[in-house]
PDB file of N, CA, C and O in Angstrom:
ATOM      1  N   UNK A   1       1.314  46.248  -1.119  1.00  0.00           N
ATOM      2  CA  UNK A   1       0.332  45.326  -1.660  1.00  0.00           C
ATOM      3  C   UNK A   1       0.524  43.956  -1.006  1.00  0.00           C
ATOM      4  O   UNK A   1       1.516  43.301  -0.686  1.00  0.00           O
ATOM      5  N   UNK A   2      -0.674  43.787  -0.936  1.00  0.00           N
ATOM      6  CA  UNK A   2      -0.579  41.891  -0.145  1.00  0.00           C
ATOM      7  C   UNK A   2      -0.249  41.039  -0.952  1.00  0.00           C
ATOM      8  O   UNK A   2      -0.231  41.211  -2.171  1.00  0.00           O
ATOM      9  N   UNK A   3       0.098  39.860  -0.274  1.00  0.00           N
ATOM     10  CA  UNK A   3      -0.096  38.838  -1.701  1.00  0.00           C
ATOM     11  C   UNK A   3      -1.226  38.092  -1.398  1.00  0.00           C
ATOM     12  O   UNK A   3      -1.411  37.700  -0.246  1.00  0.00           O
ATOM     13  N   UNK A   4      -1.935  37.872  -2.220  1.00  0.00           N
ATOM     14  CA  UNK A   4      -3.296  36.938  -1.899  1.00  0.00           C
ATOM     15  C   UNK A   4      -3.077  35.583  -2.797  1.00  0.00           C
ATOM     16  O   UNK A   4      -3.007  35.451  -4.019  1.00  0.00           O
ATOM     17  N   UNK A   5      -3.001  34.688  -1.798  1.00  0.00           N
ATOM     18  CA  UNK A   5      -2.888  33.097  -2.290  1.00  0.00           C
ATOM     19  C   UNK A   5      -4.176  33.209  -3.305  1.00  0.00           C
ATOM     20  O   UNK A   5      -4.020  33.567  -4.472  1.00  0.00           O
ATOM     21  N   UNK A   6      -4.945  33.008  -2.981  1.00  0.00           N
ATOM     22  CA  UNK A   6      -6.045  32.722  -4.215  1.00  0.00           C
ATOM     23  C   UNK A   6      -6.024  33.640  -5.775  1.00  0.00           C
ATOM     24  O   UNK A   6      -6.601  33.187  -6.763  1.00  0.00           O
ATOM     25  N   UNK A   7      -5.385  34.772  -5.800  1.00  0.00           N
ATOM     26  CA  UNK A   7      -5.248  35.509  -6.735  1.00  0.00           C
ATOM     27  C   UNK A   7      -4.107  34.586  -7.424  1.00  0.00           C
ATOM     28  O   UNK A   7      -4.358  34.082  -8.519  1.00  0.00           O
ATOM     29  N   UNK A   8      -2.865  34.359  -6.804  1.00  0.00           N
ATOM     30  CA  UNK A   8      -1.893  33.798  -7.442  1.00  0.00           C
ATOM     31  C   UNK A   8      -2.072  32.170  -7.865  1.00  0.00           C
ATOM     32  O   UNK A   8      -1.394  31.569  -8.699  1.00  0.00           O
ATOM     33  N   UNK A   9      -3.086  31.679  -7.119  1.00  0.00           N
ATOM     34  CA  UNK A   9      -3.637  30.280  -7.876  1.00  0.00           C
ATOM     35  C   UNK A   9      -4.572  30.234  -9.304  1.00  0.00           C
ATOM     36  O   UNK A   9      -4.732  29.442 -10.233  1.00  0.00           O
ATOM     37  N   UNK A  10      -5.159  31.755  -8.847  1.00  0.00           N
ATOM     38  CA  UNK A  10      -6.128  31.663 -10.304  1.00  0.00           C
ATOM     39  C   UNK A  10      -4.890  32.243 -11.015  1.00  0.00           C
ATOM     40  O   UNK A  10      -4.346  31.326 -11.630  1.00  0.00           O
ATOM     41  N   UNK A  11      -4.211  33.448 -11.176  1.00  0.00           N
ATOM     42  CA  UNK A  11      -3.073  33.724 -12.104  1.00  0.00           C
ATOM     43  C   UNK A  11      -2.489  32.685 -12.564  1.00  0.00           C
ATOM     44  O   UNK A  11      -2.593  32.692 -13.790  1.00  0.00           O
ATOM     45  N   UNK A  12      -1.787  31.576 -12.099  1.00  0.00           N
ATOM     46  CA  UNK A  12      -1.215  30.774 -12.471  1.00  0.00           C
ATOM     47  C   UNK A  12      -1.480  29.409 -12.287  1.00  0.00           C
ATOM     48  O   UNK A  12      -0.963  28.599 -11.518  1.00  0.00           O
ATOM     49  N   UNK A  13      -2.526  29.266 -13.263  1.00  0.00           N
ATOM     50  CA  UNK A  13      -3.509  27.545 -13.431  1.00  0.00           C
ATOM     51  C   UNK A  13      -2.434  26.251 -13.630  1.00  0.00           C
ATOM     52  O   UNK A  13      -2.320  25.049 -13.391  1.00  0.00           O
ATOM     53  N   UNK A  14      -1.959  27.026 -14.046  1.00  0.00           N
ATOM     54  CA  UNK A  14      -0.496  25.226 -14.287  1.00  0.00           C
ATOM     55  C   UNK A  14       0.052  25.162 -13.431  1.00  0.00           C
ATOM     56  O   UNK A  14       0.184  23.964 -13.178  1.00  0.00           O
ATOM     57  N   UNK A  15       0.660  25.920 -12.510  1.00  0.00           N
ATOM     58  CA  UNK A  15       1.369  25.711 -11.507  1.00  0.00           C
ATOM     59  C   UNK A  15       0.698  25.547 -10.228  1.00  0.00           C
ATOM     60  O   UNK A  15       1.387  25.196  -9.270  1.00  0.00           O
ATOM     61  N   UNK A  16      -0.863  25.804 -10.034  1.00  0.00           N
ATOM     62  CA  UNK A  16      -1.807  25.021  -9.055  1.00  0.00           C
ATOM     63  C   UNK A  16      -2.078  23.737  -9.278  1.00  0.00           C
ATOM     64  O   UNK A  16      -2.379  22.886  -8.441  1.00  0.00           O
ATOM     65  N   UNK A  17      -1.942  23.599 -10.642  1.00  0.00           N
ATOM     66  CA  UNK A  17      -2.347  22.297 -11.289  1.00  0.00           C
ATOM     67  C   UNK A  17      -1.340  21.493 -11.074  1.00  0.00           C
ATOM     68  O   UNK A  17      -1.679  20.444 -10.525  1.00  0.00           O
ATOM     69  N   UNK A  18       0.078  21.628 -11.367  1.00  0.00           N
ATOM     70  CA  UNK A  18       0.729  20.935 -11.272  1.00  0.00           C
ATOM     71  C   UNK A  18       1.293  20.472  -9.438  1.00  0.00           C
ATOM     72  O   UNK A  18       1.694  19.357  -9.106  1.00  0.00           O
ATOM     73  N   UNK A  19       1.197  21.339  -8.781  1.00  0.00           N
ATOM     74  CA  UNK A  19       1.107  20.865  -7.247  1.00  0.00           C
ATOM     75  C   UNK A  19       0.361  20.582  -6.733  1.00  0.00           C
ATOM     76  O   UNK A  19       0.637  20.413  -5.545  1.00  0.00           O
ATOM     77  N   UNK A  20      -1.084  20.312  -7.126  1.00  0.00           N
ATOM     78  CA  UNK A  20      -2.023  19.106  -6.892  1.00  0.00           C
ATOM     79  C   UNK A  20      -2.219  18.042  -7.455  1.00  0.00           C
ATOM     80  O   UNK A  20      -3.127  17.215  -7.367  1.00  0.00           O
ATOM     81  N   UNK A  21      -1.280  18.101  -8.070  1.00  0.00           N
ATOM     82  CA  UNK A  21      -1.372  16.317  -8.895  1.00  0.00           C
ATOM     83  C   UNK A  21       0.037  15.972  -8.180  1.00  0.00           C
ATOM     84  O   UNK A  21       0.170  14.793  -7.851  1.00  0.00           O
ATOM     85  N   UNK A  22       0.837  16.633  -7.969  1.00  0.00           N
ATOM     86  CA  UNK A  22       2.365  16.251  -6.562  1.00  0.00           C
ATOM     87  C   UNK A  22       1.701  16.060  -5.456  1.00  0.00           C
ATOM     88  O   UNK A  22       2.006  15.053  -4.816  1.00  0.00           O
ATOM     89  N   UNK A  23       0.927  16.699  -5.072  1.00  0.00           N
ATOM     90  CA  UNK A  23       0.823  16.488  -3.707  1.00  0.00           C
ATOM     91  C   UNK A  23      -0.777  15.076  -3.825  1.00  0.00           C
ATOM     92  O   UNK A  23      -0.826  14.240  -2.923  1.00  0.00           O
ATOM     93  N   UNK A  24      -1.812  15.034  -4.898  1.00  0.00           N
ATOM     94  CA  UNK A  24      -2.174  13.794  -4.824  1.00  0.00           C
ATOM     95  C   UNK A  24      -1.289  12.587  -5.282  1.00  0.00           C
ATOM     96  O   UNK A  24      -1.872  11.529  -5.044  1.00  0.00           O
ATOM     97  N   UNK A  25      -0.199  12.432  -5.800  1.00  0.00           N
ATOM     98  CA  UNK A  25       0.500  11.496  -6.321  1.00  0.00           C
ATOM     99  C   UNK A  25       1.656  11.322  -4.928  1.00  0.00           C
ATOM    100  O   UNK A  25       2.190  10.232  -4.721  1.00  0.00           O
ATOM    101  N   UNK A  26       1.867  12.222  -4.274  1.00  0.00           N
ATOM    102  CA  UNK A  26       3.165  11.434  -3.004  1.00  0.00           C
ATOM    103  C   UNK A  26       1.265  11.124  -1.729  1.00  0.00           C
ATOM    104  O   UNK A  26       1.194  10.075  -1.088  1.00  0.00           O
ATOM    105  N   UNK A  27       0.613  11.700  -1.683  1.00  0.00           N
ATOM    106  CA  UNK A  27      -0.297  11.138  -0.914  1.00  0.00           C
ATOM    107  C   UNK A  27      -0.869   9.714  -1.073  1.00  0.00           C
ATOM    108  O   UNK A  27      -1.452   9.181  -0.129  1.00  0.00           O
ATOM    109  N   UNK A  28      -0.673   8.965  -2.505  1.00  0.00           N
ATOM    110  CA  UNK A  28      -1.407   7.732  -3.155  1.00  0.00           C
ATOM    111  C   UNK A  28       0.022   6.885  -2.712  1.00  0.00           C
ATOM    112  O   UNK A  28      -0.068   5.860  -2.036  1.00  0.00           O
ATOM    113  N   UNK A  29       1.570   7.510  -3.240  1.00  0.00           N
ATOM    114  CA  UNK A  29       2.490   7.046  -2.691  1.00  0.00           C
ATOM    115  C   UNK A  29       3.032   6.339  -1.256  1.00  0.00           C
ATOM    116  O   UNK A  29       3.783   5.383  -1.060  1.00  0.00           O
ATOM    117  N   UNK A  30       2.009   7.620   0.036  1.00  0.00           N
ATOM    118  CA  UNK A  30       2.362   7.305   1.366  1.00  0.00           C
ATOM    119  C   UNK A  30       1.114   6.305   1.654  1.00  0.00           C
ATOM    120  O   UNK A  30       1.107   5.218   2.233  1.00  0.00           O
ATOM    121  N   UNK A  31       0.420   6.790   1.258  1.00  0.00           N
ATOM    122  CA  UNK A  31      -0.932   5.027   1.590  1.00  0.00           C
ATOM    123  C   UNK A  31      -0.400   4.049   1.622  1.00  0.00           C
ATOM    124  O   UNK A  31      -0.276   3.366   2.639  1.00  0.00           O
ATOM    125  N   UNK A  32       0.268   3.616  -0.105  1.00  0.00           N
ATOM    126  CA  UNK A  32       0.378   2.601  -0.093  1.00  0.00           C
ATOM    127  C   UNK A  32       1.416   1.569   0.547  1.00  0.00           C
ATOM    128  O   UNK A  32       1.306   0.388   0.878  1.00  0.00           O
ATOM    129  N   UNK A  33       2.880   2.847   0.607  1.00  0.00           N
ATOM    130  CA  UNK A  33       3.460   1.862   1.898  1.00  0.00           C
ATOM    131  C   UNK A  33       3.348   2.039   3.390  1.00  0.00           C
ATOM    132  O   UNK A  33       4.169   1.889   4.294  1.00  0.00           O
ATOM    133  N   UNK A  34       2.078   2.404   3.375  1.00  0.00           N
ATOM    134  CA  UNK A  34       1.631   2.370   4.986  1.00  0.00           C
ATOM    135  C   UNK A  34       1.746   0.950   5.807  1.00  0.00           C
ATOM    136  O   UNK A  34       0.838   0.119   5.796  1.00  0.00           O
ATOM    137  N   UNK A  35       2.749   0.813   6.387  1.00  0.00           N
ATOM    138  CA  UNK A  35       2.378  -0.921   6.968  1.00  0.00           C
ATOM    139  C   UNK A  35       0.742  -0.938   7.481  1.00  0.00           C
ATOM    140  O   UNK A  35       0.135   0.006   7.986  1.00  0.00           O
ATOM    141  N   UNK A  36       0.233  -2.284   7.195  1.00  0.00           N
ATOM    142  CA  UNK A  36      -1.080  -2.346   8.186  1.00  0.00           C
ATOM    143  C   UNK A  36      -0.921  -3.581   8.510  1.00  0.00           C
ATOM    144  O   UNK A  36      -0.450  -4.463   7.792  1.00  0.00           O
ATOM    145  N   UNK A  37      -1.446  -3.713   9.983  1.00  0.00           N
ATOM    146  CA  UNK A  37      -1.141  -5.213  10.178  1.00  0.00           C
ATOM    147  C   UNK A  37      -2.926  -5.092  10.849  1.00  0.00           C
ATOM    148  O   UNK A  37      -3.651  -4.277  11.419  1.00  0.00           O
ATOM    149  N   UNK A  38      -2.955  -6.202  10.427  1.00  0.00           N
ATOM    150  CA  UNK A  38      -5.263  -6.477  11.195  1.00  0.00           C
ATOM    151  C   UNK A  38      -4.698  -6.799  12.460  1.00  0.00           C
ATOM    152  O   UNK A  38      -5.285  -6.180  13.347  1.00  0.00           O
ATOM    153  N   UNK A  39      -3.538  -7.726  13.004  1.00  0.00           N
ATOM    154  CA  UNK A  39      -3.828  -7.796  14.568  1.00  0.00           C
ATOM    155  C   UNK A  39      -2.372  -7.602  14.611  1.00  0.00           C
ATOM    156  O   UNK A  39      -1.494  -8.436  14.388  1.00  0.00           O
ATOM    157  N   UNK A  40      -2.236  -6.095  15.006  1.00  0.00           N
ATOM    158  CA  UNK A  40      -0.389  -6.044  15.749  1.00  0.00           C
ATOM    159  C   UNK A  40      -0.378  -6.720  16.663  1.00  0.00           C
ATOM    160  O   UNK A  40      -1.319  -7.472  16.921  1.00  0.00           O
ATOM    161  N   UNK A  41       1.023  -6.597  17.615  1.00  0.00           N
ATOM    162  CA  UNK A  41       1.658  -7.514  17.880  1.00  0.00           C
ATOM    163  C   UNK A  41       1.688  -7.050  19.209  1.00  0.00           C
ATOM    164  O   UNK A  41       2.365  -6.024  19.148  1.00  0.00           O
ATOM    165  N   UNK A  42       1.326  -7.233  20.412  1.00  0.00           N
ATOM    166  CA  UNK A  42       1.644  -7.023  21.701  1.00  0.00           C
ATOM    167  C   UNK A  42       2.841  -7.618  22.459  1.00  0.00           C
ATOM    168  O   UNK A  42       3.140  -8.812  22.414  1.00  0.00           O
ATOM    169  N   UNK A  43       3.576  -6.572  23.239  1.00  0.00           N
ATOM    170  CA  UNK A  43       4.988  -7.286  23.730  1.00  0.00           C
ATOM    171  C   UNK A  43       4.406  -7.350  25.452  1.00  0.00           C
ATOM    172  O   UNK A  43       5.280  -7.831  26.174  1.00  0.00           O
ATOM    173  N   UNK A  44       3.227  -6.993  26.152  1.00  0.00           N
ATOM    174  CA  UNK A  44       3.146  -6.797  27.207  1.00  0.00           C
ATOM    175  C   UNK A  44       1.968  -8.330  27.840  1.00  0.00           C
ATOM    176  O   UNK A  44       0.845  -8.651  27.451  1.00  0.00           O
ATOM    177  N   UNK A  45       2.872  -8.959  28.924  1.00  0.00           N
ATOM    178  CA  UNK A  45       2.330 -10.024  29.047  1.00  0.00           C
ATOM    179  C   UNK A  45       1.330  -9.924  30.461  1.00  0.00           C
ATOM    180  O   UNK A  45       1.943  -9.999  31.525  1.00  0.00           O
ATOM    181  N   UNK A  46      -0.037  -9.775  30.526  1.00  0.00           N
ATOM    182  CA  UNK A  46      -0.808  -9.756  31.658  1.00  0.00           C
ATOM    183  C   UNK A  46      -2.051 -10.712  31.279  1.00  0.00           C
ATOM    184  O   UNK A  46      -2.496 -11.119  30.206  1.00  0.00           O
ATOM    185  N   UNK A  47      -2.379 -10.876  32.499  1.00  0.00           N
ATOM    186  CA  UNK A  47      -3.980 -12.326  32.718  1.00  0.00           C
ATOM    187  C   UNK A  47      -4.611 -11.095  33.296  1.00  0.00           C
ATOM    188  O   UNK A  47      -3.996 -10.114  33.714  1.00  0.00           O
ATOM    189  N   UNK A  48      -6.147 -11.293  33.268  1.00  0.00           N
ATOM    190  CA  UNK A  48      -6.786 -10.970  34.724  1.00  0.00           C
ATOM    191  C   UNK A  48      -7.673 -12.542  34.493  1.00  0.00           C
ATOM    192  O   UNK A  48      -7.898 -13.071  33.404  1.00  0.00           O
ATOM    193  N   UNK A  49      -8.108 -13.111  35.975  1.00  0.00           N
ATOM    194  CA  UNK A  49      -8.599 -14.512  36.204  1.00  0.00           C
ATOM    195  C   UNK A  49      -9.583 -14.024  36.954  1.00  0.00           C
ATOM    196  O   UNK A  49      -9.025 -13.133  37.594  1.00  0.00           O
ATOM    197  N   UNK A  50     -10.727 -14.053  37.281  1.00  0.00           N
ATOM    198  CA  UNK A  50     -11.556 -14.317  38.577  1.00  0.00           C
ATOM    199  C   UNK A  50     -11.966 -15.424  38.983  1.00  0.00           C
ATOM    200  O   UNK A  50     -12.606 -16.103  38.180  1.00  0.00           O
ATOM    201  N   UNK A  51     -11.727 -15.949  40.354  1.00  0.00           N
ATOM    202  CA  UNK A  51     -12.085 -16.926  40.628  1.00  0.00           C
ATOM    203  C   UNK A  51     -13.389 -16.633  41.942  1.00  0.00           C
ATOM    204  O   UNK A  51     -13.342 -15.787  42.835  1.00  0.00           O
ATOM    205  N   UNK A  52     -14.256 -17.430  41.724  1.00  0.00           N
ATOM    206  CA  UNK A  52     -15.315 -17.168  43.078  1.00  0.00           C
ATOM    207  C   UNK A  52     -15.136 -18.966  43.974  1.00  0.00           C
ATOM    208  O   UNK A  52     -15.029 -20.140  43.622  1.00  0.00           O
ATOM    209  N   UNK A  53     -15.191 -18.247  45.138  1.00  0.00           N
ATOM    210  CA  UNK A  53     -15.204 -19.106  46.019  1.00  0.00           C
ATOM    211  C   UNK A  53     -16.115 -18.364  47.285  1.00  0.00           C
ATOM    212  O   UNK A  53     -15.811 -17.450  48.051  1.00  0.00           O
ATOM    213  N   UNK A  54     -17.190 -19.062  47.167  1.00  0.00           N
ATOM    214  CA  UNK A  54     -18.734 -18.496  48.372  1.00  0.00           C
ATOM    215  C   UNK A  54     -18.248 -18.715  49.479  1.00  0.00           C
ATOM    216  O   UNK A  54     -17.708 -19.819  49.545  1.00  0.00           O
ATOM    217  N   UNK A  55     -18.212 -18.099  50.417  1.00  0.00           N
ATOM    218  CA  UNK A  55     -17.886 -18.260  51.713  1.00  0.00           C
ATOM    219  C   UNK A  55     -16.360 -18.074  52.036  1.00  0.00           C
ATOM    220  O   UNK A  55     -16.317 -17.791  53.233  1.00  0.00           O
ATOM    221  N   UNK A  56     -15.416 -18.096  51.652  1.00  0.00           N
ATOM    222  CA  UNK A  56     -14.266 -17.784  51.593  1.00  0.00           C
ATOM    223  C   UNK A  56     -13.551 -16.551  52.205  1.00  0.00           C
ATOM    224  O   UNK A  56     -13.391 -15.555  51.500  1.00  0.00           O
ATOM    225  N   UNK A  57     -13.264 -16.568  53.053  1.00  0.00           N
ATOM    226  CA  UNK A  57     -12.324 -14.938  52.881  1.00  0.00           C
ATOM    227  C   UNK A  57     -11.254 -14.714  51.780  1.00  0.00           C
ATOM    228  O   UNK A  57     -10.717 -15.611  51.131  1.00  0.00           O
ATOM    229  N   UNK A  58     -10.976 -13.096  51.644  1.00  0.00           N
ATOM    230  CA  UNK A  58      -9.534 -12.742  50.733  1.00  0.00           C
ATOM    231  C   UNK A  58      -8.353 -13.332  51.297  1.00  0.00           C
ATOM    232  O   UNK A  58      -7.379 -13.220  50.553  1.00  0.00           O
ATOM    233  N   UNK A  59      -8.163 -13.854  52.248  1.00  0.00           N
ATOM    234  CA  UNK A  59      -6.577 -14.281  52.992  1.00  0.00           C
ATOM    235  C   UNK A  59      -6.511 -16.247  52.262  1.00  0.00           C
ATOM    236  O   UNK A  59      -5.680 -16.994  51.746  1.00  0.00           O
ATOM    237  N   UNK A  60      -8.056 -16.285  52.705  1.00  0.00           N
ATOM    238  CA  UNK A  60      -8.144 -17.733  52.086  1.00  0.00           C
ATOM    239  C   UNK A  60      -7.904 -18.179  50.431  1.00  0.00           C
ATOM    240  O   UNK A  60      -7.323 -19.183  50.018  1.00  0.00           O
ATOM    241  N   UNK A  61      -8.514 -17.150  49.686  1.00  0.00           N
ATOM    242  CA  UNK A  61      -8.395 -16.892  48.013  1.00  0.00           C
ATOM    243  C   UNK A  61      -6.527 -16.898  47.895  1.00  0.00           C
ATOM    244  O   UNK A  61      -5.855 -17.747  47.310  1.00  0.00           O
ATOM    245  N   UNK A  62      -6.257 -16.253  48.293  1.00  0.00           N
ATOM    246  CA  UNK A  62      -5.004 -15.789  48.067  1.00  0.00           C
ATOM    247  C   UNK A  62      -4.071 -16.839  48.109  1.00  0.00           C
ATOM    248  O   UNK A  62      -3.225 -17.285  47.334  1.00  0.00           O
ATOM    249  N   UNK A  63      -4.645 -17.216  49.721  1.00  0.00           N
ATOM    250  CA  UNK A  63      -3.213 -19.326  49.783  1.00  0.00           C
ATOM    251  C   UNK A  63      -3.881 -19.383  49.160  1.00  0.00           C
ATOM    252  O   UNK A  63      -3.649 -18.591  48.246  1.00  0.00           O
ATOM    253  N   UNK A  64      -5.053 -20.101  48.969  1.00  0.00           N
ATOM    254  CA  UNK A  64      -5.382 -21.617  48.504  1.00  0.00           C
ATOM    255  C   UNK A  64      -5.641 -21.708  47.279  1.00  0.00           C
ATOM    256  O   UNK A  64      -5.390 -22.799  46.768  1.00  0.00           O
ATOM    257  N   UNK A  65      -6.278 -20.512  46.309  1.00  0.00           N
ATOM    258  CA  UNK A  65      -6.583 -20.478  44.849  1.00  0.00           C
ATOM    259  C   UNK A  65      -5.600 -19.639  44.238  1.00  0.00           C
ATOM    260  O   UNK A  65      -5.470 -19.925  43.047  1.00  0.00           O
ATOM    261  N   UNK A  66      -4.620 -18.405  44.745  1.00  0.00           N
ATOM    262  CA  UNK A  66      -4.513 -17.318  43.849  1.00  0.00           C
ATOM    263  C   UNK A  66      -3.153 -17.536  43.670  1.00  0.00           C
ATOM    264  O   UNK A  66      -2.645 -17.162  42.613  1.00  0.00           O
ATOM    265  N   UNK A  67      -2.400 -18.138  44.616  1.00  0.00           N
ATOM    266  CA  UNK A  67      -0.905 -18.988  44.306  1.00  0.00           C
ATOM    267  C   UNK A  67      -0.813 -19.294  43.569  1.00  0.00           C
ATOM    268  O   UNK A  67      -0.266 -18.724  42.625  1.00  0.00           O
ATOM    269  N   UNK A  68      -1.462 -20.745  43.573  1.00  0.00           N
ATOM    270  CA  UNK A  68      -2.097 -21.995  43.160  1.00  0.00           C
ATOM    271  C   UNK A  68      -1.973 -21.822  41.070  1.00  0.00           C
ATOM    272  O   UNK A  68      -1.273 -22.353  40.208  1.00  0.00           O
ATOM    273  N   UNK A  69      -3.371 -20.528  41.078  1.00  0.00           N
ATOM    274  CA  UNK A  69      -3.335 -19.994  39.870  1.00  0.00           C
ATOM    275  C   UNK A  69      -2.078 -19.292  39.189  1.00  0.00           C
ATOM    276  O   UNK A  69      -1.950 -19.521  37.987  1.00  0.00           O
ATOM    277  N   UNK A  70      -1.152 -18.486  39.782  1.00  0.00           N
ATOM    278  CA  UNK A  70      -0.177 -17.730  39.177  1.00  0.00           C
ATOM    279  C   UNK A  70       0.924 -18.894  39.235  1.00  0.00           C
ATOM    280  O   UNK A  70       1.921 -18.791  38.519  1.00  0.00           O
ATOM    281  N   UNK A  71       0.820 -19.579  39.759  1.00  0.00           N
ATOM    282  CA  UNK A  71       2.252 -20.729  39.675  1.00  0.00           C
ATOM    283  C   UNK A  71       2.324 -21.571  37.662  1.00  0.00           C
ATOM    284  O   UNK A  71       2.983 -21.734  36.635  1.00  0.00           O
ATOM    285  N   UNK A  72       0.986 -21.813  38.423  1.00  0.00           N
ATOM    286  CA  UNK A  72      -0.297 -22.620  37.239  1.00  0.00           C
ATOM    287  C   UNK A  72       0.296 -22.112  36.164  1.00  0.00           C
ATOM    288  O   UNK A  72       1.092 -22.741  35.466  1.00  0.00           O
ATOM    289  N   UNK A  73      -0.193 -20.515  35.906  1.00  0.00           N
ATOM    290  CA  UNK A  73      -0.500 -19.784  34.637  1.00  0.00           C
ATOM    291  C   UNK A  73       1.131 -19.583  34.680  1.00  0.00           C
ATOM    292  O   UNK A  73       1.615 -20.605  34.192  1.00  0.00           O
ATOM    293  N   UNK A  74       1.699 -19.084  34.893  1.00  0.00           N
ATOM    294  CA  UNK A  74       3.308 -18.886  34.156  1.00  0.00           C
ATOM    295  C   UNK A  74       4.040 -19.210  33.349  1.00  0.00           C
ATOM    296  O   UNK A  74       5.061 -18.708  32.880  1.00  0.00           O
ATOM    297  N   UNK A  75       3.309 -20.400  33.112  1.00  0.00           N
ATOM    298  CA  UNK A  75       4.150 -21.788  32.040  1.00  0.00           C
ATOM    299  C   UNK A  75       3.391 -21.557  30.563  1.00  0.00           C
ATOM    300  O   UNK A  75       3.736 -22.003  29.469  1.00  0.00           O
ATOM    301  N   UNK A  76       1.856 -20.427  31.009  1.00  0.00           N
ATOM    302  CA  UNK A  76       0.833 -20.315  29.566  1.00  0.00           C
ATOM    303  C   UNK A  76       2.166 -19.210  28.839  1.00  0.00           C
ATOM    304  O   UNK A  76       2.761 -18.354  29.493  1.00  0.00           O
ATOM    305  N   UNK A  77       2.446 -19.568  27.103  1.00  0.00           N
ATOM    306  CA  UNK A  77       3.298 -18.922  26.276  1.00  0.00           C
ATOM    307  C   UNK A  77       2.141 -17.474  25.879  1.00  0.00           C
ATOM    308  O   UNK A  77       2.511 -16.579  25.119  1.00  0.00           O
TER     309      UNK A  77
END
């Protein structure tokens, strides 16, 4: 003979009953000490910048603005 879960839930109403009010009562339990934070906390420090300069080449961006900028920005906390 099998055992059939649903036979043994209707057979025994208190003891379905009583492990759904355990298992909704540690579920209301784990919610509530769920940490939530609205803005966690990032440990990873990156920019992206674009700068346009018309007429310019990439060799020129690079000395004259893109140094210039990362020297600049290093000191931003």
């Amino acid at each position: 003979m099998l055992l059939n879960p649903s036979r043994l839930a209707i057979r025994h109403g208190h003891l379905t009953l009583y492990f759904l009010v355990l298992l909704l009562l540690g579920g209301f339990f784990a919610l509530s000490s769920l940490g939530q934070d609205e803005d966690p906390p990032f440990n990873y420090r990156m920019m992206v910048i674009r700068a346009f300069w018309p007429g310019a080449t990439a060799e020129q961006m690079v000395d004259q603005v893109g140094d210039l900028l990362e020297q600049t920005l290093q000191d931003v906390p």
